[in-house]
C-alpha positions in Angstrom: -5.9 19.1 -11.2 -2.4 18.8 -10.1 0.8 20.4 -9.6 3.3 22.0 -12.1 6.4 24.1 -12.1 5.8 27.5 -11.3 6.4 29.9 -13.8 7.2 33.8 -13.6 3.6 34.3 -15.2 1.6 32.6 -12.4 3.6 35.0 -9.8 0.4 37.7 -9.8 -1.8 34.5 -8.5 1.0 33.4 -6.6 0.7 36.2 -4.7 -3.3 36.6 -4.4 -3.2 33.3 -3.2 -0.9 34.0 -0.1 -2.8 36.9 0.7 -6.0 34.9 0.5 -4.9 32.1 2.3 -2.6 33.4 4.7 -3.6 36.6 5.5 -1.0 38.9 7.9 1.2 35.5 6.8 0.9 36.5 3.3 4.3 37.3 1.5 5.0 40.0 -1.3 5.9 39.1 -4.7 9.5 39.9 -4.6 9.6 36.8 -1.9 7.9 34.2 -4.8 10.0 35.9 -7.5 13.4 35.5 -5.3 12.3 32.1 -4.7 11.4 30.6 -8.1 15.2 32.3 -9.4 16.7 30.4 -6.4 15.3 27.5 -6.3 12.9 26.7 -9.4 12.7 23.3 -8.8 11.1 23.6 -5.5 8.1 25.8 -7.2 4.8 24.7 -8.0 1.4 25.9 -8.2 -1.8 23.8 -8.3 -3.5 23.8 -11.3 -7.2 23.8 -11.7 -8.4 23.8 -15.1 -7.3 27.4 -16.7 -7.0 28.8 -13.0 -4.0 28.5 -10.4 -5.6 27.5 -6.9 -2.6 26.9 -5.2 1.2 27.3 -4.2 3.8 25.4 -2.9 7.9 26.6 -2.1 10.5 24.6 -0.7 14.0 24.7 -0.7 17.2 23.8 1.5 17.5 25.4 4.4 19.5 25.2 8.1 16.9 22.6 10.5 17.4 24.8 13.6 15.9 28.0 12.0 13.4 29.5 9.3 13.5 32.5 6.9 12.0 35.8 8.2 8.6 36.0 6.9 8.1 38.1 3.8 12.6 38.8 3.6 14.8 38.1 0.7 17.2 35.0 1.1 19.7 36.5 -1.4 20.8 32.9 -1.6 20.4 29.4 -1.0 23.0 28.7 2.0 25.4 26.2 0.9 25.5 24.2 4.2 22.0 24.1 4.3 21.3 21.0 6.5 17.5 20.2 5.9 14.8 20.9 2.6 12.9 23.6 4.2 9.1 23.5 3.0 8.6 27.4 2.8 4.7 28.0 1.8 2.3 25.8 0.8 -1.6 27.5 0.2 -4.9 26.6 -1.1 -8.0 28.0 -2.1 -11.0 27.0 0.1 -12.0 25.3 -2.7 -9.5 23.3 -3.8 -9.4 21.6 -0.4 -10.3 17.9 0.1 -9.1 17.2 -3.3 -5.8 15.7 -2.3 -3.7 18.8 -3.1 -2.0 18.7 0.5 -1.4 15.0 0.1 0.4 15.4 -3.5 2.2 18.5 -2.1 3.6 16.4 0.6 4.6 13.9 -1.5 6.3 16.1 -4.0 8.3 17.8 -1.8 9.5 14.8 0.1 10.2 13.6 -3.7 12.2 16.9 -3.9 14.4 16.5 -0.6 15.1 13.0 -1.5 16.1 13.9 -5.1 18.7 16.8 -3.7 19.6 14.3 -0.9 18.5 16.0 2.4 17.2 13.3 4.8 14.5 15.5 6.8 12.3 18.8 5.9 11.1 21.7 8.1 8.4 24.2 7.8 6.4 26.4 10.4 2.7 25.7 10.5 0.5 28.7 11.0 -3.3 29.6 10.7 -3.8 26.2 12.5 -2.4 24.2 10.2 0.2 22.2 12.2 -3.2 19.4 12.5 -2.8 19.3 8.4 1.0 18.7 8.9 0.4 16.3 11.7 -1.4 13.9 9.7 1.6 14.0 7.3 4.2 12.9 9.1 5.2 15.8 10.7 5.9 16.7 14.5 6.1 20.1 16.6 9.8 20.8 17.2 8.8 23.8 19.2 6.3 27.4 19.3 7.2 30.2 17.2 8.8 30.7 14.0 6.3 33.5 13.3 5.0 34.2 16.2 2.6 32.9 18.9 0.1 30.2 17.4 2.6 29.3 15.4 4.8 25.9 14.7 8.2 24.6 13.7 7.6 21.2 12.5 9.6 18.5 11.4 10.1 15.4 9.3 12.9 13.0 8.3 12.4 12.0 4.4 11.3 8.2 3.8 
């Protein structure tokens, strides 16, 4: 069990997983597919024996917004300001195995790398108690909507 770059072949499960996991959250496979030619090294998925059980995207971003849910970037904004953590999702069963620990620490690996000094996400589903626990604090409600969370972290 761990993570590994994403590949275009693991983009069917990619999507499954968002729908799974997310639900009216979930994202179409044209987002994954943009995001992987974008940004490939800010694209994992979890691996679990011969299955994929989860997915992680980040890439730089401006702090002070998010992408639209489920829109096309067309590219990564060359003033980006902050590493943007875009969608990180786990099968039931994968939880309590330290994926969301290891995805933490790989993308705070990956902002570090490309030099941004903080990362930003929007927590939904009740997730912003996961993020909590990882460093991360509410900047403020919305991003996506009522219930959920634009959260924040500077990079170790």
């Amino acid at each position: 069990m761990s993570w590994r770059a994403m590949t275009v072949a693991d983009l069917p499960a990619v999507t499954a997983i968002s729908a799974a996991v997310h639900g009216r959250y979930g994202e179409p496979v044209e987002v994954y597919a943009e995001r992987l030619a974008l940004w490939p090294t800010g694209c994992f998925v979890w691996q679990q024996g011969d299955a994929i059980a989860g997915l992680l995207v980040a890439h730089p971003w401006h702090r002070a917004t998010s992408p639209e849910l489920g829109a096309l970037l067309g590219a990564i904004p060359q003033d980006a300001d902050s590493f943007y953590l875009h969608d990180i999702a786990l099968l039931p069963e994968t939880r309590g195995q330290g994926a969301g620990k290891a995805a933490t620490a790989l993308v705070i690996d990956c902002a570090r790398a490309t030099g941004y000094r903080d990362i930003t996400l929007v927590a939904v589903n009740g997730a912003e108690a996961f993020w909590t626990t990882q460093g991360f604090a509410i900047v403020e409600a919305g991003g996506y909507g009522p219930g959920t969370y634009r959260m924040h972290r500077a990079v170790d």
